[in-house]
PDB file of N, H, CA, C and O in Angstrom:
ATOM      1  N   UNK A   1       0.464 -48.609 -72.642  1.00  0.00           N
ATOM      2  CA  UNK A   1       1.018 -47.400 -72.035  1.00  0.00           C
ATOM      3  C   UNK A   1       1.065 -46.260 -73.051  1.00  0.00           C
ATOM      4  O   UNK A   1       0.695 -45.144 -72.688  1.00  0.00           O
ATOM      5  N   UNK A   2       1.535 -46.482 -74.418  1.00  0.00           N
ATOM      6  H   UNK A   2       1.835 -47.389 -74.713  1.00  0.00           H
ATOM      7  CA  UNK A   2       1.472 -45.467 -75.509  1.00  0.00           C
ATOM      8  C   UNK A   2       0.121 -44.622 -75.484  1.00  0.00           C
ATOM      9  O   UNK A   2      -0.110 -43.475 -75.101  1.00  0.00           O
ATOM     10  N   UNK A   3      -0.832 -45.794 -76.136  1.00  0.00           N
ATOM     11  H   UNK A   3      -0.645 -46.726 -76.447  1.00  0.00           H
ATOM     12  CA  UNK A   3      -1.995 -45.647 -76.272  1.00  0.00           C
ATOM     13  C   UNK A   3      -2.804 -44.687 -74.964  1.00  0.00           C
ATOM     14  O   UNK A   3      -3.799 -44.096 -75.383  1.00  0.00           O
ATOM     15  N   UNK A   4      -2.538 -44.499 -73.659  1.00  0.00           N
ATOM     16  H   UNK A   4      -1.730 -44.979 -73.318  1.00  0.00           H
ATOM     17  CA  UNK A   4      -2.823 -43.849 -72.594  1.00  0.00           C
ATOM     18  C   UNK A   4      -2.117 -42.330 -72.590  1.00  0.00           C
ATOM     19  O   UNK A   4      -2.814 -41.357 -72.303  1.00  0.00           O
ATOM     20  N   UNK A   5      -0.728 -42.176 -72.915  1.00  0.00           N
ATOM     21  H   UNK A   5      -0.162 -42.966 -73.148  1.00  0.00           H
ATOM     22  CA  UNK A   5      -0.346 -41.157 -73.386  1.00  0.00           C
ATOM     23  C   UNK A   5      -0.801 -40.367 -74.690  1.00  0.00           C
ATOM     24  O   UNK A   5      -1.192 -39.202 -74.625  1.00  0.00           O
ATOM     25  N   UNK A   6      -0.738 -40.944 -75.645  1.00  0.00           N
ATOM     26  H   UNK A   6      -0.421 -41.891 -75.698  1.00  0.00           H
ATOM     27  CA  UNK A   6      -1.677 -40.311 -76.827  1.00  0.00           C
ATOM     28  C   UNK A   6      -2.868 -40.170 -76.453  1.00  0.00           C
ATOM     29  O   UNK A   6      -3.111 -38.964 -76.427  1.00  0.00           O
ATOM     30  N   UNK A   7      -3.906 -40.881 -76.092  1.00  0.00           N
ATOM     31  H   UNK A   7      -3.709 -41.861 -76.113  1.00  0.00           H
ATOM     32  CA  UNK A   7      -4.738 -40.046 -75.810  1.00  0.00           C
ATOM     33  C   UNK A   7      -4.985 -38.798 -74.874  1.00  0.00           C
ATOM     34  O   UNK A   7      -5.930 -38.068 -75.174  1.00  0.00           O
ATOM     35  N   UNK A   8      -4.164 -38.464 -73.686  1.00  0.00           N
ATOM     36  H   UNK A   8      -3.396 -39.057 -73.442  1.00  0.00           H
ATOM     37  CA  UNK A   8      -3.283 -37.406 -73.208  1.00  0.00           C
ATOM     38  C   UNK A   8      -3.196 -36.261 -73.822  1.00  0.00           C
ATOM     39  O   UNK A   8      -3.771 -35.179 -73.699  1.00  0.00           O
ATOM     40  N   UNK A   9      -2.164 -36.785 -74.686  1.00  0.00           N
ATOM     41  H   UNK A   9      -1.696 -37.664 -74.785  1.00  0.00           H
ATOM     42  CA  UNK A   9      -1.906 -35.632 -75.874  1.00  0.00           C
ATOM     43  C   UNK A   9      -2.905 -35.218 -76.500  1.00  0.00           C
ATOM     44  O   UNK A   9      -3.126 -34.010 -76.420  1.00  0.00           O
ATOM     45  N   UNK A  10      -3.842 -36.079 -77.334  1.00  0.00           N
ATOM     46  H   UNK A  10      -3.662 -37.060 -77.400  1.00  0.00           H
ATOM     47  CA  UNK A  10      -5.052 -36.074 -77.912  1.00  0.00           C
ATOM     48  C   UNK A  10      -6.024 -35.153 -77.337  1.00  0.00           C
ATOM     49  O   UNK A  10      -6.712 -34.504 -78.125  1.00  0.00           O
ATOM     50  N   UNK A  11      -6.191 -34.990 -76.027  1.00  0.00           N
ATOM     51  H   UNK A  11      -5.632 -35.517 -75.387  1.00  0.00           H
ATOM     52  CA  UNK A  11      -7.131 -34.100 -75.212  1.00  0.00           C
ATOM     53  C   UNK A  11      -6.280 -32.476 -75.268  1.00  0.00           C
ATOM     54  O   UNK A  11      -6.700 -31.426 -75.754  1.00  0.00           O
ATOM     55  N   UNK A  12      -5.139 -32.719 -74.673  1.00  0.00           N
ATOM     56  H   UNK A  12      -4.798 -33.572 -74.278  1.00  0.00           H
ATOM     57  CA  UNK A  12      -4.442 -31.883 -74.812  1.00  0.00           C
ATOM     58  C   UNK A  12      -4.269 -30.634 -75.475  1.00  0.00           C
ATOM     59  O   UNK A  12      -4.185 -29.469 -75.089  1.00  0.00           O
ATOM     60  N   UNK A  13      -4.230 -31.389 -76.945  1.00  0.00           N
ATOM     61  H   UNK A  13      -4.298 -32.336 -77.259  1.00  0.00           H
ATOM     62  CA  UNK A  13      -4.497 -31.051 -78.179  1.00  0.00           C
ATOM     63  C   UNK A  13      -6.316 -30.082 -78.689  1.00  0.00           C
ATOM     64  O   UNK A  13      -6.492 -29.033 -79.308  1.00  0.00           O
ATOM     65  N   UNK A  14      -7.137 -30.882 -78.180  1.00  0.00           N
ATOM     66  H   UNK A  14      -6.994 -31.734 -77.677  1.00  0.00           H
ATOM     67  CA  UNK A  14      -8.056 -30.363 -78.184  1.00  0.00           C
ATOM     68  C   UNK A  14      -8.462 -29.221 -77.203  1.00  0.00           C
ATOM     69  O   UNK A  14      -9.588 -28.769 -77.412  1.00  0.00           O
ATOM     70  N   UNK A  15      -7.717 -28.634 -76.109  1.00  0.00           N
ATOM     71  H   UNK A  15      -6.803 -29.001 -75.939  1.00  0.00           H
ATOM     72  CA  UNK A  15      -8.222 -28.275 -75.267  1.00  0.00           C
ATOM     73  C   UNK A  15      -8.231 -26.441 -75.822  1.00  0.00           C
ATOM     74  O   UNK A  15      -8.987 -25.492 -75.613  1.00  0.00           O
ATOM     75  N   UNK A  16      -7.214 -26.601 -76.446  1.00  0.00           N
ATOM     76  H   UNK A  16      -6.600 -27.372 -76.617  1.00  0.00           H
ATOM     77  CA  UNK A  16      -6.788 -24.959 -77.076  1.00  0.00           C
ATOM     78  C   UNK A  16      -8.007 -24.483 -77.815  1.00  0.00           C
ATOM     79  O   UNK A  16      -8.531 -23.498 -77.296  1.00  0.00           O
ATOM     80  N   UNK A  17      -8.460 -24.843 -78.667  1.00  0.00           N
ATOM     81  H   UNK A  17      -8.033 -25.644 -79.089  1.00  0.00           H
ATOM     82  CA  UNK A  17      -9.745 -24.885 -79.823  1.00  0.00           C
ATOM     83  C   UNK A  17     -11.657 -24.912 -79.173  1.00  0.00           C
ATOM     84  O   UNK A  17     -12.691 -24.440 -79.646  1.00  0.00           O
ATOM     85  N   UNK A  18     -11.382 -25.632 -78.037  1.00  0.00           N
ATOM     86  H   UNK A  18     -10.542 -26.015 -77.653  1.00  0.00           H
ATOM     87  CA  UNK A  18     -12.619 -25.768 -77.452  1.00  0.00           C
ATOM     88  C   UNK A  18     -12.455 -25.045 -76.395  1.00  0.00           C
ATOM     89  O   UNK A  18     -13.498 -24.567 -75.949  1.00  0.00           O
ATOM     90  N   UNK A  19     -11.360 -24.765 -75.759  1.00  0.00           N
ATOM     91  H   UNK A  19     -10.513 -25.154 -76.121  1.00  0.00           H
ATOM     92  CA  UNK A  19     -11.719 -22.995 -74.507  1.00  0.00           C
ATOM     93  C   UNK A  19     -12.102 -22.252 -75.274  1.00  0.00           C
ATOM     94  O   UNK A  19     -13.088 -21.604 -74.924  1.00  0.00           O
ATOM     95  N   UNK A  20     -11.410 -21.928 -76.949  1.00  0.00           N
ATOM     96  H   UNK A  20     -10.609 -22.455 -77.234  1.00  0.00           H
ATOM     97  CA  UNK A  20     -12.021 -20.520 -77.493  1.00  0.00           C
ATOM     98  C   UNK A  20     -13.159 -20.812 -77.983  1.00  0.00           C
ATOM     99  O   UNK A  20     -13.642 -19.727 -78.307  1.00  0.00           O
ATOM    100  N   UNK A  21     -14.063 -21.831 -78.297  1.00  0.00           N
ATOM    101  H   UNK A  21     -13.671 -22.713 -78.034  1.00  0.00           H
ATOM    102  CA  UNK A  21     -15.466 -21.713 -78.652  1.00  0.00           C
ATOM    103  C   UNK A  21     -15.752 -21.314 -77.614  1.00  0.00           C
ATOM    104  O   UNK A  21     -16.310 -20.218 -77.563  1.00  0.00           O
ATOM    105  N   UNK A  22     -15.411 -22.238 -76.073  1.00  0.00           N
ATOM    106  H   UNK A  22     -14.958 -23.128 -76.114  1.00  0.00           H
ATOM    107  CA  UNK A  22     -16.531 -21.666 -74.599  1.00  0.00           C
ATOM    108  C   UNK A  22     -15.984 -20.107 -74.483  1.00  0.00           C
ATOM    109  O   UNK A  22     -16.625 -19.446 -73.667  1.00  0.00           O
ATOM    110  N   UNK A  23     -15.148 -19.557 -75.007  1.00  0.00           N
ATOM    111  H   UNK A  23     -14.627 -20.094 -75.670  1.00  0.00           H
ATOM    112  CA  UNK A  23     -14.752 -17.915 -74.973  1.00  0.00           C
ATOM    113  C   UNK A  23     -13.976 -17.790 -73.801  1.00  0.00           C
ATOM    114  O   UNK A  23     -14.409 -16.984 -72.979  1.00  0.00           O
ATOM    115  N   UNK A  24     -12.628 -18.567 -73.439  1.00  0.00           N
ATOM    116  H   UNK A  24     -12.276 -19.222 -74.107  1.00  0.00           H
ATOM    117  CA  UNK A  24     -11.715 -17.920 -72.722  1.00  0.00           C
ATOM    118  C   UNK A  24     -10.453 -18.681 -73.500  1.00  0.00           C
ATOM    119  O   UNK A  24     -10.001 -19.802 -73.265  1.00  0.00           O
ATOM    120  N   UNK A  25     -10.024 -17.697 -74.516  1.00  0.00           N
ATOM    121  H   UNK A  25     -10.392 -16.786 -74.706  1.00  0.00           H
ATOM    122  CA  UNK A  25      -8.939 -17.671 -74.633  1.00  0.00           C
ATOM    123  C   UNK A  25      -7.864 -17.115 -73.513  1.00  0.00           C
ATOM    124  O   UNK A  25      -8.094 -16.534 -72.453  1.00  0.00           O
ATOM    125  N   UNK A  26      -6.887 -17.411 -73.982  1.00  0.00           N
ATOM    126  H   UNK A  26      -6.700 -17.884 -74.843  1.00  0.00           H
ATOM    127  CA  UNK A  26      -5.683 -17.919 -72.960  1.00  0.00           C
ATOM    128  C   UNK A  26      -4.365 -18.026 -73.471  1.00  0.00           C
ATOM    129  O   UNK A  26      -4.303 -18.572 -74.572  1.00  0.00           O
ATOM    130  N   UNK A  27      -3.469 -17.714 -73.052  1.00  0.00           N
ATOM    131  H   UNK A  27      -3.520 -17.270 -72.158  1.00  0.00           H
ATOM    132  CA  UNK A  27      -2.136 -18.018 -73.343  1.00  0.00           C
ATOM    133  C   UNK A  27      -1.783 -19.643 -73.228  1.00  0.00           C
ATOM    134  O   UNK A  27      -1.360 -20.381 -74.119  1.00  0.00           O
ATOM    135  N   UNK A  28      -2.027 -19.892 -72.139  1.00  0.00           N
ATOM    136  H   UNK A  28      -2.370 -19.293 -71.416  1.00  0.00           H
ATOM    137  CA  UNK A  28      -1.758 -21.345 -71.155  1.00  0.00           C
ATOM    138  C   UNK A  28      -2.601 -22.311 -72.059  1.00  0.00           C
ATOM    139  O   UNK A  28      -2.052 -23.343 -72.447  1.00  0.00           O
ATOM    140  N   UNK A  29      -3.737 -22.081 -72.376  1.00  0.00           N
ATOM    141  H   UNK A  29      -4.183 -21.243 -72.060  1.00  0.00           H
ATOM    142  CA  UNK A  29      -4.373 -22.920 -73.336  1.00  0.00           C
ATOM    143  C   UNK A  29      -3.586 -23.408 -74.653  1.00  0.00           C
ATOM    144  O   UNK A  29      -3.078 -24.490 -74.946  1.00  0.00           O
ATOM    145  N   UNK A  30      -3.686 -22.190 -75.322  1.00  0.00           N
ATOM    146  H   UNK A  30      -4.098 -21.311 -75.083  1.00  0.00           H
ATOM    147  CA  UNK A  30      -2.745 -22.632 -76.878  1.00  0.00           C
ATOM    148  C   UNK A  30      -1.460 -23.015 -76.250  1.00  0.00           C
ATOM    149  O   UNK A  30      -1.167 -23.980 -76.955  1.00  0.00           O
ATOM    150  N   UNK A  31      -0.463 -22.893 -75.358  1.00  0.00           N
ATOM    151  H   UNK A  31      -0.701 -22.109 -74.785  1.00  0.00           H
ATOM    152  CA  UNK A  31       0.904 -23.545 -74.682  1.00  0.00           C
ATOM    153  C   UNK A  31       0.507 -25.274 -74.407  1.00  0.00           C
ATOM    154  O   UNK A  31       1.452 -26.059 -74.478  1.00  0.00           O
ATOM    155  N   UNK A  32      -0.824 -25.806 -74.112  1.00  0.00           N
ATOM    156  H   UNK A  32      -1.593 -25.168 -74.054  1.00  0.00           H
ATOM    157  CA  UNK A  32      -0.922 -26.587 -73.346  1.00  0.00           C
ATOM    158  C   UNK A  32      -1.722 -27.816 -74.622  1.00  0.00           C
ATOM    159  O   UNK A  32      -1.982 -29.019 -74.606  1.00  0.00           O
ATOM    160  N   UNK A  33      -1.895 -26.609 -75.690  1.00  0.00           N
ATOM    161  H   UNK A  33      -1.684 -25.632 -75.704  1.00  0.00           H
ATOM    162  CA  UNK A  33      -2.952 -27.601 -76.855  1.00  0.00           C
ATOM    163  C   UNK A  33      -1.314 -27.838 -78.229  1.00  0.00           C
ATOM    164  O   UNK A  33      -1.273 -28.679 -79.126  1.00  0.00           O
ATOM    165  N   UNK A  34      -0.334 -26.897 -77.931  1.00  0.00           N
ATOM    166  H   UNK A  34      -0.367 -26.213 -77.202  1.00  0.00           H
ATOM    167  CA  UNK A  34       0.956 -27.163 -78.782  1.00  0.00           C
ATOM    168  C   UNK A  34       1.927 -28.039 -78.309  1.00  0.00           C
ATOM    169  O   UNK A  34       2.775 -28.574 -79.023  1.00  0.00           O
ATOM    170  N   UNK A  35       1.759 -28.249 -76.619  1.00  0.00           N
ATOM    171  H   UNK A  35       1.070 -27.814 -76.039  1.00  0.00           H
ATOM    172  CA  UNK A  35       2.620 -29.469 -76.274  1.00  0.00           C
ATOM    173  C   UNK A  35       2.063 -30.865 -76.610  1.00  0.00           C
ATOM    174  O   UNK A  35       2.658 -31.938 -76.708  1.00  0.00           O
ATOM    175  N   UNK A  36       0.565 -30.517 -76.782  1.00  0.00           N
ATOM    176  H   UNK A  36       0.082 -29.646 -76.702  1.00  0.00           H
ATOM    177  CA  UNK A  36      -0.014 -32.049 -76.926  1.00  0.00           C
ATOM    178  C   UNK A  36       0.327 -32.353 -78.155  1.00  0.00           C
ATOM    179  O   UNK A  36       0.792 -33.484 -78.293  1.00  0.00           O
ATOM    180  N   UNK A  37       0.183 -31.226 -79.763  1.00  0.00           N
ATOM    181  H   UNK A  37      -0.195 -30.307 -79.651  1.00  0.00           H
ATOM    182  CA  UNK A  37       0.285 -31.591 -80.849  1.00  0.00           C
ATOM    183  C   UNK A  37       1.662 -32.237 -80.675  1.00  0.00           C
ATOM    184  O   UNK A  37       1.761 -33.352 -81.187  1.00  0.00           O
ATOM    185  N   UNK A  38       2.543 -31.843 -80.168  1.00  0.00           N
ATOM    186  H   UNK A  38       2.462 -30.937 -79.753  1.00  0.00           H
ATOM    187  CA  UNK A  38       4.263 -31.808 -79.668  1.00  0.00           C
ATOM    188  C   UNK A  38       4.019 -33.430 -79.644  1.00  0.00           C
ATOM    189  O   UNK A  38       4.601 -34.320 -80.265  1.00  0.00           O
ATOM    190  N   UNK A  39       3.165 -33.475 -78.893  1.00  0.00           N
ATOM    191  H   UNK A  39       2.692 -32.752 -78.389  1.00  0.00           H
ATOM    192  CA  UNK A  39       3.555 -35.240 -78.303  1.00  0.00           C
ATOM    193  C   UNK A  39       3.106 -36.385 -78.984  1.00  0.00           C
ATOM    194  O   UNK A  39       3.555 -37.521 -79.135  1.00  0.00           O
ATOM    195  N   UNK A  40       1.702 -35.548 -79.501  1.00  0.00           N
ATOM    196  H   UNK A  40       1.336 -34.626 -79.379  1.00  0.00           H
ATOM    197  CA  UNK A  40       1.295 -36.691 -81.028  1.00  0.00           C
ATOM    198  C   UNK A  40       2.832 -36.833 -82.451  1.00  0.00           C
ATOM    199  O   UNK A  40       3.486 -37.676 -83.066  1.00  0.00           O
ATOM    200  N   UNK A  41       2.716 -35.745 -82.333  1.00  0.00           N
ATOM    201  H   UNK A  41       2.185 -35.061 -81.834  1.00  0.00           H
ATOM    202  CA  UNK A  41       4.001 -35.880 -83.694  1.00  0.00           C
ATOM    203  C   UNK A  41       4.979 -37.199 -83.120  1.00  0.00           C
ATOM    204  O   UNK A  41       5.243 -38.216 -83.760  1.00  0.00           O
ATOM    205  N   UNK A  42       5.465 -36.835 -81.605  1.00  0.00           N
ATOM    206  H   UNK A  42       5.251 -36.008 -81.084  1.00  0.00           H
ATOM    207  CA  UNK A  42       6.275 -37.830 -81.328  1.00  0.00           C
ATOM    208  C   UNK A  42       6.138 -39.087 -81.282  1.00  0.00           C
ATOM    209  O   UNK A  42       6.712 -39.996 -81.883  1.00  0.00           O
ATOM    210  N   UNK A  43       5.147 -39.064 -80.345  1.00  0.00           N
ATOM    211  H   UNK A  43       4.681 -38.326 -79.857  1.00  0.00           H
ATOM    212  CA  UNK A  43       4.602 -40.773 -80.623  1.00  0.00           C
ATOM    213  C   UNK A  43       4.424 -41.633 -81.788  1.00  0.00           C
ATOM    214  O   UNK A  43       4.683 -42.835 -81.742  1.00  0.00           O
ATOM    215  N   UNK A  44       3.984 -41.038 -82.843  1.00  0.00           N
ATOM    216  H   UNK A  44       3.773 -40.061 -82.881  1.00  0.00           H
ATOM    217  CA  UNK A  44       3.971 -41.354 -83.902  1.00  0.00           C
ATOM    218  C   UNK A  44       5.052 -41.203 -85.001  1.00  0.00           C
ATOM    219  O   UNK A  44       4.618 -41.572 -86.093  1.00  0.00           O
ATOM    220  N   UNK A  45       6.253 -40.795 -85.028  1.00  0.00           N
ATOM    221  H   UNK A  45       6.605 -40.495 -84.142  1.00  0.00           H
ATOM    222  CA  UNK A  45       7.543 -40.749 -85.215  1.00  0.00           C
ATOM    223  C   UNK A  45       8.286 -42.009 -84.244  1.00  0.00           C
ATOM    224  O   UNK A  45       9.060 -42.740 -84.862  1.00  0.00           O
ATOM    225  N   UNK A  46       8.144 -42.207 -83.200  1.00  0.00           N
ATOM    226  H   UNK A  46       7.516 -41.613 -82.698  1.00  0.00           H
ATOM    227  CA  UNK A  46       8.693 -43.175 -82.090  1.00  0.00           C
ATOM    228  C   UNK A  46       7.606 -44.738 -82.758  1.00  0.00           C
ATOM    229  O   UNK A  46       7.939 -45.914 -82.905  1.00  0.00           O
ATOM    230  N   UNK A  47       6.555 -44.181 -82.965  1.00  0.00           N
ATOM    231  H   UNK A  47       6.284 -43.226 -82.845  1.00  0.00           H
ATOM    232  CA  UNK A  47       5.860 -45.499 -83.372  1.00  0.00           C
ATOM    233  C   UNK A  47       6.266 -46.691 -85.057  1.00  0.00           C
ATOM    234  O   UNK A  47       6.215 -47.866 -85.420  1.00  0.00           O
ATOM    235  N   UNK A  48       6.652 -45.297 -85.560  1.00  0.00           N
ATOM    236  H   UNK A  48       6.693 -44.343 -85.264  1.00  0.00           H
ATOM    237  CA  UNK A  48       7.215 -45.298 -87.216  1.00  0.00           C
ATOM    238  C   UNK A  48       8.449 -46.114 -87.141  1.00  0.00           C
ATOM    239  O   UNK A  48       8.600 -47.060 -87.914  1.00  0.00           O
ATOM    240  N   UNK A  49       9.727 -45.668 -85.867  1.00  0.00           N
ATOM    241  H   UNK A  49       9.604 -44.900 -85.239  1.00  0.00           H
ATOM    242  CA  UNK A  49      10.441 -46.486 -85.944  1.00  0.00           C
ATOM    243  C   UNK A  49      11.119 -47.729 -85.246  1.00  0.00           C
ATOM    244  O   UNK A  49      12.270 -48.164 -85.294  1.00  0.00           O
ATOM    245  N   UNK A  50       9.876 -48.179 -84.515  1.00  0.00           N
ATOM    246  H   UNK A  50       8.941 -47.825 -84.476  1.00  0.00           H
ATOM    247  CA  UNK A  50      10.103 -49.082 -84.204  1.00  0.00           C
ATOM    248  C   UNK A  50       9.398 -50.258 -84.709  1.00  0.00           C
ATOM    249  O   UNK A  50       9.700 -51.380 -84.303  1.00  0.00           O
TER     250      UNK A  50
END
């Protein structure tokens, strides 16, 4: 189940960086590529302590 969410995030994450190569930057993009970084940090903080 982790592993399905991180990769989630993982896309997520990527999505901000690769709209602005295809050339539509966006507000909603970088909002939507900082919740994913958001969720990697967590998972991997949640993964650390358990």
């Amino acid at each position: 189940m982790n592993g399905i969410i991180f990769i989630i995030c993982l896309a997520m994450a990527l999505v901000g960086p690769v709209t602005r190569v295809l050339g539509y930057p966006s507000i909603y993009f970088y909002v939507i590529s900082l919740v994913g970084i958001v969720g990697i940090v967590y998972i991997e903080n949640s993964r650390r302590r358990s």
